[in-house]
Backbone as a chain_set.jsonl record, in Angstrom:
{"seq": "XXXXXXXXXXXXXXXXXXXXXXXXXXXXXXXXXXXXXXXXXXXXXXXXXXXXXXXXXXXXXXXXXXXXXXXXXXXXXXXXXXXXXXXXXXXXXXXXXXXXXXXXXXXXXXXXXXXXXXXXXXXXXXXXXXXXXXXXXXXXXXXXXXXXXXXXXXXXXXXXXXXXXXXXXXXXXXXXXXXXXXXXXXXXXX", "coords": {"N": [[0.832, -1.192, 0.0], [2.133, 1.406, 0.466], [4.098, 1.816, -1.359], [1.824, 1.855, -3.324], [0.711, 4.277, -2.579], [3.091, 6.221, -2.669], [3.264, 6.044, -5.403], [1.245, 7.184, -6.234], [1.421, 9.771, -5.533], [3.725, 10.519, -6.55], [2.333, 10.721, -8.819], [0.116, 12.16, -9.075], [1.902, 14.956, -8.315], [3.169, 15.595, -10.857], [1.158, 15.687, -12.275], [0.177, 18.341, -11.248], [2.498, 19.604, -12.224], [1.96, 19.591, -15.07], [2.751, 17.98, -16.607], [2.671, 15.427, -19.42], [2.677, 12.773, -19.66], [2.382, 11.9, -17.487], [-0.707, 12.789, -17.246], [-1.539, 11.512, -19.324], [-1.621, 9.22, -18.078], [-3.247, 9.271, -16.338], [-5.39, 9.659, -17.765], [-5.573, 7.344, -19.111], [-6.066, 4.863, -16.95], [-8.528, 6.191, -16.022], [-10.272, 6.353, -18.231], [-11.711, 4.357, -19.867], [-13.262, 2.953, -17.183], [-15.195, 5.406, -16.902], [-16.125, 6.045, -19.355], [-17.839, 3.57, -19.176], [-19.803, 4.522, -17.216], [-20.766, 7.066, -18.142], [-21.944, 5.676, -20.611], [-24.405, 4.588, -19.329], [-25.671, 6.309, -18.166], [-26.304, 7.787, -20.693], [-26.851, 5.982, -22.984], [-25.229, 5.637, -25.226], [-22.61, 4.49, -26.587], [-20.538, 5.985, -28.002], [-21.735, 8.795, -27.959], [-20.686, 8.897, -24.75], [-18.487, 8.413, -24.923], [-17.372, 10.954, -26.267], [-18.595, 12.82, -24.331], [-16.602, 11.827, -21.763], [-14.456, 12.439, -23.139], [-14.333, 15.377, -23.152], [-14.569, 15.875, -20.457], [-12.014, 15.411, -19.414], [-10.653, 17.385, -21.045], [-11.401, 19.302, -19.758], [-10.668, 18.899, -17.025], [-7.918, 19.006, -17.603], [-7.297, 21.726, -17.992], [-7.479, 22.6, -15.554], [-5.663, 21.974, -14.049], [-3.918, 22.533, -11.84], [-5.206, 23.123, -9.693], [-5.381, 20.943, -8.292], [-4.794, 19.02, -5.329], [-4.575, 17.107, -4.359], [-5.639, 13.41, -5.009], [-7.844, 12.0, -4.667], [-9.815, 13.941, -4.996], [-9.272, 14.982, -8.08], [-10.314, 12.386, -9.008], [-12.72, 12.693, -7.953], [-13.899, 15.086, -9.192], [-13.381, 13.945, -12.253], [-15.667, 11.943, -11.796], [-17.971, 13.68, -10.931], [-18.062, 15.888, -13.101], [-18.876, 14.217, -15.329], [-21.072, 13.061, -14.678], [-22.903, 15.073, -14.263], [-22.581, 16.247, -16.847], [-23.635, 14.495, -18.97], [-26.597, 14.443, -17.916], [-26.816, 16.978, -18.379], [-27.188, 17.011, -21.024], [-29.03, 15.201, -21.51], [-30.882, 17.1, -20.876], [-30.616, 19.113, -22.704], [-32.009, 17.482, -24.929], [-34.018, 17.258, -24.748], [-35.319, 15.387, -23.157], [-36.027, 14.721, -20.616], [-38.022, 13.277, -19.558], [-37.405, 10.68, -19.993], [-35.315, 10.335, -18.079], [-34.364, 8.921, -14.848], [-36.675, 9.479, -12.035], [-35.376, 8.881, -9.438], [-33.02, 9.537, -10.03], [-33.193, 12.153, -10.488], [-34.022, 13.619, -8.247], [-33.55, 12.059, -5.731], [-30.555, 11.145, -6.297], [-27.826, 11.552, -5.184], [-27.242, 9.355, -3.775], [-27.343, 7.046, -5.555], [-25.681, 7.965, -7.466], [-23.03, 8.056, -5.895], [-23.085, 4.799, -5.535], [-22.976, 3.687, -7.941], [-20.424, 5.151, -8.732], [-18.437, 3.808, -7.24], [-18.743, 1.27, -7.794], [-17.838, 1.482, -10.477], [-15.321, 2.016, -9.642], [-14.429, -0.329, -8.197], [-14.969, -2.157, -10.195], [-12.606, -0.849, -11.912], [-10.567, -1.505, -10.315], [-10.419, -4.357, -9.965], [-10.06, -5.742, -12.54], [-7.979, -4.172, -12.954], [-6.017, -5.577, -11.612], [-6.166, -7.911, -12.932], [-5.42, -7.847, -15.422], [-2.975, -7.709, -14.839], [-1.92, -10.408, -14.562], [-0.127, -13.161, -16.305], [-0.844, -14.086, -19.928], [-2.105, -15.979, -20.265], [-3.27, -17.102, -17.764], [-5.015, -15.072, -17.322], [-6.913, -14.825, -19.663], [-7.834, -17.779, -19.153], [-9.216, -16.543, -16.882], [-10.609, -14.899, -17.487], [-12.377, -15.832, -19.313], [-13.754, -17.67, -17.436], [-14.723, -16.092, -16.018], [-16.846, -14.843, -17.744], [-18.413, -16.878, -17.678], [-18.051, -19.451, -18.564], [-17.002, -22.657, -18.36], [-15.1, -25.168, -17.077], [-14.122, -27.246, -18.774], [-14.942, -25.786, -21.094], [-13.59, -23.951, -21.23], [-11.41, -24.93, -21.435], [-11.582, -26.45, -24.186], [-11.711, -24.632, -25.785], [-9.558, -23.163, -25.577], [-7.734, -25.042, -25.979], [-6.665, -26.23, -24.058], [-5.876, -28.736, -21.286], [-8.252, -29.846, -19.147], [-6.653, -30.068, -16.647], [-4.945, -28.291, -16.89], [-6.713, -25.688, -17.017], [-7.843, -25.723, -14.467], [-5.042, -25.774, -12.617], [-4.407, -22.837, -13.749], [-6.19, -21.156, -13.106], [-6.637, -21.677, -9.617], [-3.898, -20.875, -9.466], [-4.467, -18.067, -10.702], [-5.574, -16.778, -9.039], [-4.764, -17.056, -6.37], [-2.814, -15.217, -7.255], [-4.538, -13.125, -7.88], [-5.669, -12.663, -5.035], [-3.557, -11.884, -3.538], [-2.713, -9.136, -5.202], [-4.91, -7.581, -4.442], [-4.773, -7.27, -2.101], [-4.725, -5.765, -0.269], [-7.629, -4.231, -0.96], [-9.162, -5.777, 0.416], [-11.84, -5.507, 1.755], [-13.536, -4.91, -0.242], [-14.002, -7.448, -1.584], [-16.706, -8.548, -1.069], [-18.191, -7.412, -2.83], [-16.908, -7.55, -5.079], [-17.64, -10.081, -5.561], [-20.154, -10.343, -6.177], [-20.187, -8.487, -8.139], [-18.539, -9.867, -10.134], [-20.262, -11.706, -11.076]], "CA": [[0.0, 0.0, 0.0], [2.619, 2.492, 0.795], [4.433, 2.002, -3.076], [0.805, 3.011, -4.102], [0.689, 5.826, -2.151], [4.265, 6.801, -3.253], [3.304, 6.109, -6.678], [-0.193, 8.182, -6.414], [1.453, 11.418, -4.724], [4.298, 11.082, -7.911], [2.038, 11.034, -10.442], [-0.241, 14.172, -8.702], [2.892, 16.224, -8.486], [3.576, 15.385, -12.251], [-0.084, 16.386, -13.194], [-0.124, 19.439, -11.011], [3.332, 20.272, -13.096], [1.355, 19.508, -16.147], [3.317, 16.471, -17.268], [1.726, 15.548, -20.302], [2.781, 11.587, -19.862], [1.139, 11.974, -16.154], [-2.206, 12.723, -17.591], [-1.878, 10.057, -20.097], [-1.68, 7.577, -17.172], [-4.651, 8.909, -15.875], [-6.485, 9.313, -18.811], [-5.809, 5.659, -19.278], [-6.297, 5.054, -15.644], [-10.218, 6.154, -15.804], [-11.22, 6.364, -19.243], [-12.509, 2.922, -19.622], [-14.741, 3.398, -16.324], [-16.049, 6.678, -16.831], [-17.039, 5.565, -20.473], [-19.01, 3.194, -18.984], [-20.364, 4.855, -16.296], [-21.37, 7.924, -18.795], [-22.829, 5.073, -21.529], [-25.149, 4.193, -18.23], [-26.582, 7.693, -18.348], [-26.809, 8.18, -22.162], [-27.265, 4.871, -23.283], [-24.893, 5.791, -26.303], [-21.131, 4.478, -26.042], [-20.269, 7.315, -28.592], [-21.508, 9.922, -27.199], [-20.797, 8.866, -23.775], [-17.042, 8.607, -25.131], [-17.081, 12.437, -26.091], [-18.289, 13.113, -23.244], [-15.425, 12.026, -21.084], [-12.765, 12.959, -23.388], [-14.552, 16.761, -22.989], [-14.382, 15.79, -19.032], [-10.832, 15.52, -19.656], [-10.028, 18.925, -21.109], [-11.728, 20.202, -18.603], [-10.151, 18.67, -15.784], [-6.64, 19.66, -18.198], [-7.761, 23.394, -17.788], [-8.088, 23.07, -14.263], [-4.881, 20.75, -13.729], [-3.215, 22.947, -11.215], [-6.234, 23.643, -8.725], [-5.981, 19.908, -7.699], [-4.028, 19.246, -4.607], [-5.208, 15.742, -3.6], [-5.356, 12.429, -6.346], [-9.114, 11.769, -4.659], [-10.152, 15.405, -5.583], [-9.709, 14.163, -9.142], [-11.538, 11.136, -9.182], [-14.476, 13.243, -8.023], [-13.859, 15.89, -10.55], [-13.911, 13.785, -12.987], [-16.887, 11.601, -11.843], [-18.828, 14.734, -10.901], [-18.321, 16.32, -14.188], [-19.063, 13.382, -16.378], [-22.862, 12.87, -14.601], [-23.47, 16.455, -14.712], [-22.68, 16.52, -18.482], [-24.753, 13.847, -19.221], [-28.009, 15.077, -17.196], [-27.483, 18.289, -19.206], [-27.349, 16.055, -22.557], [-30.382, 14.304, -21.434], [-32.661, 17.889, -20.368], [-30.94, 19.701, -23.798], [-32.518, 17.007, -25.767], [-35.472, 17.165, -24.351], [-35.393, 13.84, -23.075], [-36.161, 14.827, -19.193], [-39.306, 12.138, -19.059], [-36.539, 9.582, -19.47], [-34.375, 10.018, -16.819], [-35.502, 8.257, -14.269], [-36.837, 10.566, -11.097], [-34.479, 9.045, -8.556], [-31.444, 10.599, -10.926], [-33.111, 13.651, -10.131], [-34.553, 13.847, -6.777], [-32.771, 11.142, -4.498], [-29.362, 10.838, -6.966], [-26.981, 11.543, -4.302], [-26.664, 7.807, -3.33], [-27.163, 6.268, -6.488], [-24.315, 8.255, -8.128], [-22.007, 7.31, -5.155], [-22.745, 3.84, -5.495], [-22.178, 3.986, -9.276], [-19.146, 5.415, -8.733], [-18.283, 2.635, -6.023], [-19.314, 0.05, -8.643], [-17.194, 1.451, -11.568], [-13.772, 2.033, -9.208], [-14.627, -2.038, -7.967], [-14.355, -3.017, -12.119], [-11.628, -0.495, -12.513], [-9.101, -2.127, -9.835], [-10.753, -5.776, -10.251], [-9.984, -5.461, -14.015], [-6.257, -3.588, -13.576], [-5.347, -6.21, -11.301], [-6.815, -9.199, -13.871], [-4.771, -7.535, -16.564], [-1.331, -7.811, -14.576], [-1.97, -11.882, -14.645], [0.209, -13.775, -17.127], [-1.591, -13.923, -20.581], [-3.051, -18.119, -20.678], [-3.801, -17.264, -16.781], [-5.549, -13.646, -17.585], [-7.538, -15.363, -20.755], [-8.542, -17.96, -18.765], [-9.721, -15.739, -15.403], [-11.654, -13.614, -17.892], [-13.689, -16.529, -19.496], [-13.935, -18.189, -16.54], [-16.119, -14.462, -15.786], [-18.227, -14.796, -18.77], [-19.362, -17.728, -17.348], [-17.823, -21.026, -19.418], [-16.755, -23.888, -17.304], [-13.586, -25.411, -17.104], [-14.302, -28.081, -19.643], [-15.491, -25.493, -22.37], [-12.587, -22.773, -21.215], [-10.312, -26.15, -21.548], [-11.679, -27.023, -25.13], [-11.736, -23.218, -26.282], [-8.045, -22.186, -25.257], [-7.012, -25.742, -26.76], [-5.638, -26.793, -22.882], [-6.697, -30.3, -20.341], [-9.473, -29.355, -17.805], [-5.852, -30.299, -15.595], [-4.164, -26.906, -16.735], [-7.07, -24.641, -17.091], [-7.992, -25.622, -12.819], [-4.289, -25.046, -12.071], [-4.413, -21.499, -14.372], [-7.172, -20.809, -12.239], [-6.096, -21.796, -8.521], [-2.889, -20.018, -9.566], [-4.476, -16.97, -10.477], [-6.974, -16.491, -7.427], [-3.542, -16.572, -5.768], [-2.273, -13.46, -7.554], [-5.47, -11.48, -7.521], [-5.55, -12.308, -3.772], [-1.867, -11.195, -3.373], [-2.383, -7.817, -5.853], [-5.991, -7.062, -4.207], [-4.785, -7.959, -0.594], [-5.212, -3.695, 0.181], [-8.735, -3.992, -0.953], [-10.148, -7.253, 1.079], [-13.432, -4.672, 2.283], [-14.692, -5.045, -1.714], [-14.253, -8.556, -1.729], [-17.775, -9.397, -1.249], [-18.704, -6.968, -4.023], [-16.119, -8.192, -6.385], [-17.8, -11.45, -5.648], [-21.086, -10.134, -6.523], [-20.291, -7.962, -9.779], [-18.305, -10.989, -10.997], [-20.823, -12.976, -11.69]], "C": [[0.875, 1.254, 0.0], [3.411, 2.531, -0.33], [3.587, 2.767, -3.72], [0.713, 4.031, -4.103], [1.693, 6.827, -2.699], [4.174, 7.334, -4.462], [2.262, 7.529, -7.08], [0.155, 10.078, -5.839], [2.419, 12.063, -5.832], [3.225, 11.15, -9.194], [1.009, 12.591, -10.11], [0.864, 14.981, -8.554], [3.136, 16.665, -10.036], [2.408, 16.188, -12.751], [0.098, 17.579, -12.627], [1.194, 20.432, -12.131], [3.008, 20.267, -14.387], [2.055, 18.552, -17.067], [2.501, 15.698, -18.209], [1.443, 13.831, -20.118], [1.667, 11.044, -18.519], [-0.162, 11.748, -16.548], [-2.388, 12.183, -18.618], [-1.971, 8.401, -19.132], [-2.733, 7.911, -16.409], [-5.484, 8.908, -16.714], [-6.261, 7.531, -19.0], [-6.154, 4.98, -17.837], [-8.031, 5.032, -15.503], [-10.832, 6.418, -16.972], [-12.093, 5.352, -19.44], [-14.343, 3.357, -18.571], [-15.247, 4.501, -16.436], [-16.82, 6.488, -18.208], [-18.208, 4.964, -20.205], [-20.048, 3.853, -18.231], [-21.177, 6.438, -17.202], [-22.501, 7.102, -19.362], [-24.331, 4.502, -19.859], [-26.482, 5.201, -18.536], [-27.399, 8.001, -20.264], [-27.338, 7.355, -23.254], [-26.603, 4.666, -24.792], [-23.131, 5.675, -26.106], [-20.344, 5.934, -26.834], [-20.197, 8.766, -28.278], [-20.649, 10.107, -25.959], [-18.988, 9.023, -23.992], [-16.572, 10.152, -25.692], [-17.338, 13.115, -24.95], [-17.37, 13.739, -22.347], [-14.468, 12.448, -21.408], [-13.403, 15.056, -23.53], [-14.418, 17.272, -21.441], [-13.237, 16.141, -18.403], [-10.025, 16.681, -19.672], [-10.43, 19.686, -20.162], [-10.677, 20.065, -17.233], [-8.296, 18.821, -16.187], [-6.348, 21.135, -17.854], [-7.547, 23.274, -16.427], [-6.75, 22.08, -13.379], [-3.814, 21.45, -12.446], [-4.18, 23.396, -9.337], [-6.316, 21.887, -7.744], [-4.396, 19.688, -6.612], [-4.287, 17.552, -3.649], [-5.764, 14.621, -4.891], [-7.083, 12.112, -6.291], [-9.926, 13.077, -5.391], [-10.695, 15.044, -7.054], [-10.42, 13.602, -9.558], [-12.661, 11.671, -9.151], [-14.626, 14.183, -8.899], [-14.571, 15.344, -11.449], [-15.363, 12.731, -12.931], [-18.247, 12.648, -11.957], [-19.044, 15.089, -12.049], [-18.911, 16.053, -15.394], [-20.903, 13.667, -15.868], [-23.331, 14.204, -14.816], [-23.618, 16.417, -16.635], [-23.933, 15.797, -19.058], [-25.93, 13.652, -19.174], [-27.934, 16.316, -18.375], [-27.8, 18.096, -20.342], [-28.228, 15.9, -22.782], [-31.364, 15.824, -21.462], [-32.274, 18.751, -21.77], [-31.607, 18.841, -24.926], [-33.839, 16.753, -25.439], [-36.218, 15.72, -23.597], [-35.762, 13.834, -21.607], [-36.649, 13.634, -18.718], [-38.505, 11.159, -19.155], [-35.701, 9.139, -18.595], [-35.529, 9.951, -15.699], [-35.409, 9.068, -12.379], [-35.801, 10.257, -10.3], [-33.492, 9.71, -8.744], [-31.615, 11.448, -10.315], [-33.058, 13.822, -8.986], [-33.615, 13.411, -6.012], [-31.335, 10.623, -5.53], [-27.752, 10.84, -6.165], [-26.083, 9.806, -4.072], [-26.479, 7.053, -4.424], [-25.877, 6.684, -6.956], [-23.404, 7.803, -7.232], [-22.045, 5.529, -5.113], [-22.382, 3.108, -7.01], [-20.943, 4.53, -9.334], [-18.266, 4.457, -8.093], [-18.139, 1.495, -7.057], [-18.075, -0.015, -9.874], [-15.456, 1.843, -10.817], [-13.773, 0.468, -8.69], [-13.809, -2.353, -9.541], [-12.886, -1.704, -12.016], [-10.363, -1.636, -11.547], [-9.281, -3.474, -9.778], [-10.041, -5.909, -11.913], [-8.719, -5.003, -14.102], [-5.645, -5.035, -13.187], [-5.332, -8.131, -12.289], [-5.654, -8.804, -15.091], [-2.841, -7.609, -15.972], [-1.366, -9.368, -14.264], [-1.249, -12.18, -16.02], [-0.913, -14.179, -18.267], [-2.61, -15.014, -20.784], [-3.8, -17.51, -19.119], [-5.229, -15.995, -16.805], [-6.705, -13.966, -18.676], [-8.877, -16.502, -19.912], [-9.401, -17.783, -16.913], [-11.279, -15.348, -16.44], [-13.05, -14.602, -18.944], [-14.256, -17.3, -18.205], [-15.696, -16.903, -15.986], [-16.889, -14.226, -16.719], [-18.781, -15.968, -18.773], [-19.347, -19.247, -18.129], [-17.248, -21.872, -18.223], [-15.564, -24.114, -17.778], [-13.691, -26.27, -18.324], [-14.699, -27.315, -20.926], [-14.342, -24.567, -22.462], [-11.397, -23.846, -22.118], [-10.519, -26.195, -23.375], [-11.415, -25.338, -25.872], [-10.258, -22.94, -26.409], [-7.133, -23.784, -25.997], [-5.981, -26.437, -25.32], [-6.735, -28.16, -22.357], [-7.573, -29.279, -19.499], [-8.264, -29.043, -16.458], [-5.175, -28.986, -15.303], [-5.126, -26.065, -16.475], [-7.609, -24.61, -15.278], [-6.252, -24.911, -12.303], [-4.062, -23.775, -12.585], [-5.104, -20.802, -13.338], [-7.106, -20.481, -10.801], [-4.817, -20.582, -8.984], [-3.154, -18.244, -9.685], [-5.439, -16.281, -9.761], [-5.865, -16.075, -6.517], [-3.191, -15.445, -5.897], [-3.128, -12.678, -7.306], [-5.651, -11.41, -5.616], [-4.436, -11.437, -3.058], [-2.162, -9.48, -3.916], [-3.695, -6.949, -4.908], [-5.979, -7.432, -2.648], [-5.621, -6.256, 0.3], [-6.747, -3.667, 0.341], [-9.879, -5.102, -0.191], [-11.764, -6.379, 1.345], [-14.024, -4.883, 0.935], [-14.691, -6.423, -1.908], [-15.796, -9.255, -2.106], [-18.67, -8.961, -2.156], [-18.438, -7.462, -4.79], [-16.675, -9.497, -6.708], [-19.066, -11.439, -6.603], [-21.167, -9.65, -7.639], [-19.389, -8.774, -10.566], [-18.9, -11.738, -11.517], [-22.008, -12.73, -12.591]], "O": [[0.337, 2.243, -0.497], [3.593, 3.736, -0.506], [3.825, 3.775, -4.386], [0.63, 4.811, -5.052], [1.397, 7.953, -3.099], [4.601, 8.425, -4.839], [2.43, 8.472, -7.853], [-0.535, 11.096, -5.795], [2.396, 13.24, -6.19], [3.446, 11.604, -10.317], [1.102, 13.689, -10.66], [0.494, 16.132, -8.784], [3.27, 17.837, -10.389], [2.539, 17.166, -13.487], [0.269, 18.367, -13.557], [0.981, 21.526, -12.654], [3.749, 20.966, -15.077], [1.789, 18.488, -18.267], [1.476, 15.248, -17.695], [0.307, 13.408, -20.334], [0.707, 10.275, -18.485], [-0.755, 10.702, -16.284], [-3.535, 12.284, -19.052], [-2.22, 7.217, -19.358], [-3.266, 7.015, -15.754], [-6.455, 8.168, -16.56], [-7.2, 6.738, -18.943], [-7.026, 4.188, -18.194], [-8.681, 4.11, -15.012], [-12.014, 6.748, -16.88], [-13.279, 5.52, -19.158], [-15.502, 3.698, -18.81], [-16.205, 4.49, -15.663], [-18.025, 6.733, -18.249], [-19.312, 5.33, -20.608], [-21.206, 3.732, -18.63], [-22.246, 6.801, -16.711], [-23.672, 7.322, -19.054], [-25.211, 3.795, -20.349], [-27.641, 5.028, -18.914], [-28.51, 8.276, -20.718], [-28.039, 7.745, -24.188], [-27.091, 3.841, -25.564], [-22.465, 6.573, -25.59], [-19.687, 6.758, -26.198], [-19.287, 9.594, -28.275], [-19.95, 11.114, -25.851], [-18.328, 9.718, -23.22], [-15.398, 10.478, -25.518], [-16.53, 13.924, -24.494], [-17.132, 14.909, -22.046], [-13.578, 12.85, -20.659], [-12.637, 15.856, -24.068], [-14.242, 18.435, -21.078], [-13.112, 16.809, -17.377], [-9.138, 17.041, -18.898], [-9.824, 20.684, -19.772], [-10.094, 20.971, -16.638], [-7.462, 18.764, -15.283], [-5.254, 21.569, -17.492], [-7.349, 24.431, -16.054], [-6.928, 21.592, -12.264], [-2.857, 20.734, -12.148], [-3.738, 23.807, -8.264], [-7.077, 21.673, -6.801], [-3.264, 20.043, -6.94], [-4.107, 17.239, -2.472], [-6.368, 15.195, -5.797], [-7.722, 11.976, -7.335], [-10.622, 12.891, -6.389], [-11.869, 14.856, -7.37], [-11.227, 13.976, -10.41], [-13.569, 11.423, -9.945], [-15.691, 14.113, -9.513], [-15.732, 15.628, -11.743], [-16.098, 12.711, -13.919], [-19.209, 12.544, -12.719], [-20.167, 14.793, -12.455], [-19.331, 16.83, -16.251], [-21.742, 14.287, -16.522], [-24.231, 14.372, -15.638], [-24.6, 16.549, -17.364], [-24.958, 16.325, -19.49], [-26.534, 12.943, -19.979], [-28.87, 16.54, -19.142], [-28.631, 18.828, -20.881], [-28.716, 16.181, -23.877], [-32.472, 15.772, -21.995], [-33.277, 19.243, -22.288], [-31.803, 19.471, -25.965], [-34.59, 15.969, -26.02], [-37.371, 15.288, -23.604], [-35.836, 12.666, -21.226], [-36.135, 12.967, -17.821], [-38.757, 10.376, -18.239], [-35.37, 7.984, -18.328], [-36.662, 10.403, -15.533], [-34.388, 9.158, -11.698], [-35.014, 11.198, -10.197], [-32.99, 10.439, -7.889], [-30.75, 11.881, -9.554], [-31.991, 14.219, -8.518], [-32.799, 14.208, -5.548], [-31.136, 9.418, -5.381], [-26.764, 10.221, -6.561], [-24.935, 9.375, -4.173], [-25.486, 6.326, -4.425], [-24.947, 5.879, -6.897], [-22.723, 6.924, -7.76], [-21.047, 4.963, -4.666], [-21.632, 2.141, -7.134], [-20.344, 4.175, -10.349], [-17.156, 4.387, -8.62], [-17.134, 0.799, -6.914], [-17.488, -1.042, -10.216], [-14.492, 1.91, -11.579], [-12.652, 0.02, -8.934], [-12.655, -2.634, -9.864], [-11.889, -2.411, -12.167], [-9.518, -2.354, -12.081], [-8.228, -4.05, -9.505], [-9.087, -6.668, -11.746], [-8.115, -5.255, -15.144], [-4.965, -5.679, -13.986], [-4.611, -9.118, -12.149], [-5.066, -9.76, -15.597], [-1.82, -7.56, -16.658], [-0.509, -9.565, -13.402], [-1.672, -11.516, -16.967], [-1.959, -14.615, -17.787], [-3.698, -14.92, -21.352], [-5.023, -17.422, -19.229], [-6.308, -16.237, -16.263], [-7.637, -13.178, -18.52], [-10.101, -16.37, -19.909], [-9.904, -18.599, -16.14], [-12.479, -15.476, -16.197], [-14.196, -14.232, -19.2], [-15.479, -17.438, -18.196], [-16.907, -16.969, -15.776], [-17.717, -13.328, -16.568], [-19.573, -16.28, -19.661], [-20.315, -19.996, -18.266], [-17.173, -21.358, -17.107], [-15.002, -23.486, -18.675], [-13.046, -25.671, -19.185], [-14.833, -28.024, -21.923], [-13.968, -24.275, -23.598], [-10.754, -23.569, -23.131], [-9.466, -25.938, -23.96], [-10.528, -25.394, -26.724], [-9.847, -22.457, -27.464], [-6.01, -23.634, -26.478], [-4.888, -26.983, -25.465], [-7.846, -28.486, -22.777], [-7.399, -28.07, -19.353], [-8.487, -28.254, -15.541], [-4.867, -28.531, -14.201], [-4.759, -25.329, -15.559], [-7.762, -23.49, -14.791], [-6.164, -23.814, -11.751], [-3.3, -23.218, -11.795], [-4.559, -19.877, -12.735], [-7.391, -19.334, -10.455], [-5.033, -19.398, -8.728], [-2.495, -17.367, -9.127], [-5.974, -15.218, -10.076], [-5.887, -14.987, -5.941], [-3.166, -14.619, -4.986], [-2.921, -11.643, -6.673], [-5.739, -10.349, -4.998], [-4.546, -10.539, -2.223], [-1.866, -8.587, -3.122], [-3.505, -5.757, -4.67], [-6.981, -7.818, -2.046], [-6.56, -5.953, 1.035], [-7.266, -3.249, 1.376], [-11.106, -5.13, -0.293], [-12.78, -6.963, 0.97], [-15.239, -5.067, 0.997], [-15.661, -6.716, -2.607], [-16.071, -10.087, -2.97], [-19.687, -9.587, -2.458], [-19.282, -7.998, -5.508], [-16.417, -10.077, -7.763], [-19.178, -12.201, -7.563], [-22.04, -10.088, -8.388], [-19.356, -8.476, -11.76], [-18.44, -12.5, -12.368], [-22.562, -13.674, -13.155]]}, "num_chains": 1, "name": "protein.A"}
């Protein structure tokens, strides 16, 4: 945890200096989830992908006002649902969003946000797995069995269980920090 921290206080110094490579590691960092988490609202991956990369320049413009790496995160979550509400009432589309958005949205957006930082560090840490073990994690999560992962990837039922065991190991090891989402991760895995 305290590498992360190290890592997370160099790369906010970098952005506040306007380090251009910096804010390519966070744009890669939360583009993904904020895509989705826009396409949620707009129901349009397209749009929802201009959007964030307009979320972006914004939060580029404003790259010196941030003094804290969480700050950010809410920036750019904040900015993205706002955009997208205003998307939805300039198109006239109000009667579709659905009243809680409006009224009682407070909680929902925090647990949408909750939901899409879960898949972001479930999903980084899946992607630092060796590529046969990482292949078969990620069908394993679309729901094939060992016997169809086995016949698919061209391996025995014998390798794709130890691929498996082996990499439950690592994500336990890389995701040891986060044990409190565990029983989410368990839940939006499946």
């Amino acid at each position: 945890m305290e590498k992360k921290n190290e890592d997370t206080s160099l790369l906010l110094k970098h952005l506040q200096e306007g380090d251009e490579r910096a804010f390519r590691t966070l744009f890669e960092e939360f583009y993904a989830s904020l895509c989705l988490f826009a396409t949620r609202y707009l129901g349009d991956r397209e749009e929802a992908a201009d959007v964030v990369q307009e979320t972006f320049l914004k939060y580029w413009n404003k790259h010196t006002d941030f003094d804290d790496y969480r700050k950010i995160k809410s920036f750019l979550y904040v900015v993205v649902r706002h955009a997208c509400l205003n998307l939805l009432r300039d198109r006239e589309l109000r009667s579709r969003i659905p009243e809680e958005w409006i009224e009682d949205s407070e909680q929902e957006f925090r647990n949408q946000v909750m939901e899409e930082e879960v898949h972001r560090i479930f999903n980084h840490a899946i992607d630092k797995l060796p590529l046969q073990m990482r292949m078969v994690i990620n069908l394993s999560l679309d729901g094939l069995k060992n016997s169809e992962i086995a016949e698919k990837m061209n391996l025995s039922e014998g390798t794709v269980h130890a691929y498996k065991k082996e990499a439950y190991k690592k994500l336990r090891i890389s995701l040891k920090d986060y044990y409190y989402l565990l029983p989410f991760l368990l839940f939006i895995s499946r």
